[in-house]
BABA-211379 format. One record per residue (C-alpha): residue in three letters; y, x, z; residue number from 0. Coordinates in steps of 0.5 Angstrom, whole numbers, plus 500, padded with zeros to 3 digits. Layout:
<atoms>
[atom "ALA"; [Y; X; Z]; NUM],
...
</atoms>
This chain:
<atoms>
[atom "UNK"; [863; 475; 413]; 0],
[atom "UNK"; [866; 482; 416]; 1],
[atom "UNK"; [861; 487; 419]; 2],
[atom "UNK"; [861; 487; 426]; 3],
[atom "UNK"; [862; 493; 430]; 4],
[atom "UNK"; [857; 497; 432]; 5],
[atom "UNK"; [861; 495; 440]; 6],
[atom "UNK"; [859; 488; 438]; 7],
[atom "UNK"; [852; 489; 436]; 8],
[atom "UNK"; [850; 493; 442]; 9],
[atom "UNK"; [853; 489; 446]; 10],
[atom "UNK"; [849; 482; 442]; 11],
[atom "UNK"; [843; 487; 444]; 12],
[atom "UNK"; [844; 489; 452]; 13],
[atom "UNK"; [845; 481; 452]; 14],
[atom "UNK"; [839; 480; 450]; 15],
[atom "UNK"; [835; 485; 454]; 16],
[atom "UNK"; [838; 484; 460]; 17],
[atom "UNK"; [837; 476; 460]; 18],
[atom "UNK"; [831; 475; 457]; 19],
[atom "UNK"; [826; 477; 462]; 20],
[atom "UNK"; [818; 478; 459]; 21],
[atom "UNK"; [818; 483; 453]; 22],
[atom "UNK"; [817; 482; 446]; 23],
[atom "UNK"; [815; 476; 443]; 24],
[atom "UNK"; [820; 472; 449]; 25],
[atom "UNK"; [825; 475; 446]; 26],
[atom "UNK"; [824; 474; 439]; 27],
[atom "UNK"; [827; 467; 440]; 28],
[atom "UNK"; [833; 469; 443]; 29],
[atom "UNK"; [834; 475; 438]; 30],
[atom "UNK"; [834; 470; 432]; 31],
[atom "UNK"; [838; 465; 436]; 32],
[atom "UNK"; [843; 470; 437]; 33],
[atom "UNK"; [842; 472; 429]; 34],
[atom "UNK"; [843; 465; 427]; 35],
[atom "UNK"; [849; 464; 431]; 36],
[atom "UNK"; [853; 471; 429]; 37],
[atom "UNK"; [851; 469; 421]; 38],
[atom "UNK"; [849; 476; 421]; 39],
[atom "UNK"; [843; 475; 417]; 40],
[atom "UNK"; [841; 470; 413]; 41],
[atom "UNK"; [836; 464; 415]; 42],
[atom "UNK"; [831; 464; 410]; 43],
[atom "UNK"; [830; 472; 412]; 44],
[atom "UNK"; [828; 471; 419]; 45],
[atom "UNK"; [822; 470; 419]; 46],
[atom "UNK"; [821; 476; 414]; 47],
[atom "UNK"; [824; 480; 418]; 48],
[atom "UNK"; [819; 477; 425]; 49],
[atom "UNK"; [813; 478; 420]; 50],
[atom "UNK"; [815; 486; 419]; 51],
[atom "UNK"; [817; 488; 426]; 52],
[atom "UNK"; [811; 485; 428]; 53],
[atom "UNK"; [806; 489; 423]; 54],
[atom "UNK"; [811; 494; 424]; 55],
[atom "UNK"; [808; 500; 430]; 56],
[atom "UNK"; [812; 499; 435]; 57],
[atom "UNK"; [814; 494; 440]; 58],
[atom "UNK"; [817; 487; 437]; 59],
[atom "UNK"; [823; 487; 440]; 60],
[atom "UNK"; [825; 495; 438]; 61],
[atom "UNK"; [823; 493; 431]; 62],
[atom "UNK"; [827; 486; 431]; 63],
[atom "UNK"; [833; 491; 433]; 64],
[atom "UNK"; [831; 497; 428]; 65],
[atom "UNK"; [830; 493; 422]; 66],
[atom "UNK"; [838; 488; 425]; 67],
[atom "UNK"; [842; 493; 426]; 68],
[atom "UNK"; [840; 496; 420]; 69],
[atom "UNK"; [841; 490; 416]; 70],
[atom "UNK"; [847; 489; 418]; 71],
[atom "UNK"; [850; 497; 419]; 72],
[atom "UNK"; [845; 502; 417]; 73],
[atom "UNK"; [843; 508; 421]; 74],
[atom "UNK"; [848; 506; 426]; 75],
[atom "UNK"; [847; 499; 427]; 76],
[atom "UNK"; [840; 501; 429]; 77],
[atom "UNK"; [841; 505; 434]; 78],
[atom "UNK"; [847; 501; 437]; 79],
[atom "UNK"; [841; 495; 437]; 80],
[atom "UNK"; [835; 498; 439]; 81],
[atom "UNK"; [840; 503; 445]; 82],
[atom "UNK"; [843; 495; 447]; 83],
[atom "UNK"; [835; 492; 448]; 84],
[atom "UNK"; [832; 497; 451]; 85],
[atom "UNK"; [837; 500; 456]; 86],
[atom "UNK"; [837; 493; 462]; 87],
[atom "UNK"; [830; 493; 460]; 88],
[atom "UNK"; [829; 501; 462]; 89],
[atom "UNK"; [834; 501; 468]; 90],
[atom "UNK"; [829; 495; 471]; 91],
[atom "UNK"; [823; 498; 470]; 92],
[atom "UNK"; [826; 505; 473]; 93],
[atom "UNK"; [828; 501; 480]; 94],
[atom "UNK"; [822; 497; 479]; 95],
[atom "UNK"; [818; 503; 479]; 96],
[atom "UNK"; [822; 506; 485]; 97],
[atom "UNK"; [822; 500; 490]; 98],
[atom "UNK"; [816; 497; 487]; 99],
[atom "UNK"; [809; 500; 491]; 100],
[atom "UNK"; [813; 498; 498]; 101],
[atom "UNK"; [814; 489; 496]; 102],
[atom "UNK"; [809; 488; 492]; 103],
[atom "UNK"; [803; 485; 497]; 104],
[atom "UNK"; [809; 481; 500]; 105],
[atom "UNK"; [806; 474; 498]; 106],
[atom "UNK"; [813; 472; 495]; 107],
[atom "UNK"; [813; 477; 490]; 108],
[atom "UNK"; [805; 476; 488]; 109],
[atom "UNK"; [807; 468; 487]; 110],
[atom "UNK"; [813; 470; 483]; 111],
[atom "UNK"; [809; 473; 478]; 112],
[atom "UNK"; [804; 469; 478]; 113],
[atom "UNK"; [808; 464; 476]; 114],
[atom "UNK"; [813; 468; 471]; 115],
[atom "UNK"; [806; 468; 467]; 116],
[atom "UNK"; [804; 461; 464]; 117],
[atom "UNK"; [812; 461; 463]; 118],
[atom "UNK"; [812; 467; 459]; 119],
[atom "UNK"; [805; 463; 454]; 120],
[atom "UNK"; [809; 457; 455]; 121],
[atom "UNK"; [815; 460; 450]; 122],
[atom "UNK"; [811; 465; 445]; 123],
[atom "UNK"; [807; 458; 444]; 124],
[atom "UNK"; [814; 454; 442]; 125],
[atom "UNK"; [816; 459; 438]; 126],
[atom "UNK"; [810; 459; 435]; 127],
[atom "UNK"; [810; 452; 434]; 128],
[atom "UNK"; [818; 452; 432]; 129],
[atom "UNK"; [816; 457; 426]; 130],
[atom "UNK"; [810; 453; 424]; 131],
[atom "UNK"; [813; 447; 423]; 132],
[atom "UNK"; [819; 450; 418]; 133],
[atom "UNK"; [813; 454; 414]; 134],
[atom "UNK"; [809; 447; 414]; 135],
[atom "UNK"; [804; 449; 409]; 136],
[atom "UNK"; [797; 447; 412]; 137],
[atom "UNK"; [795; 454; 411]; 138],
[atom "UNK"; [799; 458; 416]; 139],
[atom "UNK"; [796; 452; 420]; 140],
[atom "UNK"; [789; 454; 419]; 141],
[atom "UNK"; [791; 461; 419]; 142],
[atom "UNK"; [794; 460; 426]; 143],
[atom "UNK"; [789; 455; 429]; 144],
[atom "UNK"; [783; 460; 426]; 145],
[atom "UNK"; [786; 467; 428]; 146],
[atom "UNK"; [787; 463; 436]; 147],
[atom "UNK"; [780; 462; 436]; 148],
[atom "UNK"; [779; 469; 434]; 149],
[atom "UNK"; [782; 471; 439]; 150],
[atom "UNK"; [781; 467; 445]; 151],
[atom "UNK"; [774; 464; 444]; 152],
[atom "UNK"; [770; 469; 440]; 153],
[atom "UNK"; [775; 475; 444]; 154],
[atom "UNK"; [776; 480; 438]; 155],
[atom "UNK"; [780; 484; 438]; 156],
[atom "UNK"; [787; 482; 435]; 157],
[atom "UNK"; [787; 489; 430]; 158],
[atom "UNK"; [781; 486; 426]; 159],
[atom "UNK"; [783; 479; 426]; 160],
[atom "UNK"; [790; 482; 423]; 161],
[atom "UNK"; [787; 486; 418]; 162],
[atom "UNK"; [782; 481; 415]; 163],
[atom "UNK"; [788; 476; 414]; 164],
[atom "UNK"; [792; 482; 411]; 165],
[atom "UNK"; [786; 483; 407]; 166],
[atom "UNK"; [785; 476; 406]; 167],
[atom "UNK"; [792; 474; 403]; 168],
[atom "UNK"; [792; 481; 399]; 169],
[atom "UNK"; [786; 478; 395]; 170],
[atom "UNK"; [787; 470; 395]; 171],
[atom "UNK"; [795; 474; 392]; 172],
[atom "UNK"; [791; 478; 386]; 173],
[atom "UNK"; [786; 473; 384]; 174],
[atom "UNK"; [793; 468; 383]; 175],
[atom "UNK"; [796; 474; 380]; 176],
[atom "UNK"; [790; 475; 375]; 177],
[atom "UNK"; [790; 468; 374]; 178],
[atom "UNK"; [797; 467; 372]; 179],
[atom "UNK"; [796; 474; 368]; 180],
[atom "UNK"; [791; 470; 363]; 181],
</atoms>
């Protein structure tokens, strides 16, 4: 397959950034689908590189676009990526800024906002379930359903629930590891 042009990466990118409307984890899905689509990394590879962008400090869309772009070109498909998915996003929150204090008590706006956000839980969701289902082993189940609760029932915070899974796997992994050793 022939490289794309650094063009035609920070072009797929402001696509992405100026269409897709709610951040990060709304994005993730229309970056893949546009991976998937372009051929530009191989399938089995996406749901590492989610994995990485999303442990990764940063935003998850940036990281998506850093580890793409250098994926594909190196340092400078990074930098068309990440300025493709970032500039519609910045040019928004900039008016947005500008003009938002005058329109934001109008009843209008507080509705389209309210009804923007179980739209936005709605996408994460599938996504997650679309991932799940393609990694079915009952364990990512189990991780998912019990890192849910975590959150959302007992309210820790998602640094803990993140750390003790990293734990987790790193000690189910050694004791495997020393298992097979013998």
């Amino acid at each position: 397959m022939k490289k794309p042009t650094l063009w035609n990466i920070f072009f797929e990118f402001a696509k992405i950034g100026a269409f897709t409307i709610g951040g990060g984890y709304i994005m993730v899905p229309t970056i893949e689908k546009a991976i998937r689509r372009l051929g530009w990394i191989p399938e089995e590879e996406l749901p590492d590189m989610v994995a990485l962008s999303q442990s990764a400090p940063g935003l998850l869309t940036v990281n998506m676009s850093i580890f793409t772009g250098h994926r594909i070109r190196g340092l400078a498909g990074s930098i068309a990526a990440t300025t493709g998915v970032i500039l519609a996003p910045i040019i928004a929150i900039l008016l947005i800024a500008m003009f938002f204090a005058s329109f934001r008590d109008i009843p209008i706006v507080k509705n389209m906002f309210y009804g923007v956000r179980p739209v936005a839980v709605a996408i994460i969701a599938g996504y997650t379930v679309r991932q799940l289902k393609k990694n079915a082993h009952w364990w990512q189940w189990a991780i998912s359903i019990c890192s849910l609760a975590a959150l959302a029932v007992f309210k820790l915070s998602a640094v803990y629930v993140l750390l003790a899974v990293i734990l987790g796997s790193a000690a189910i992994s050694l004791f495997k590891h020393r298992r097979d050793a013998r």
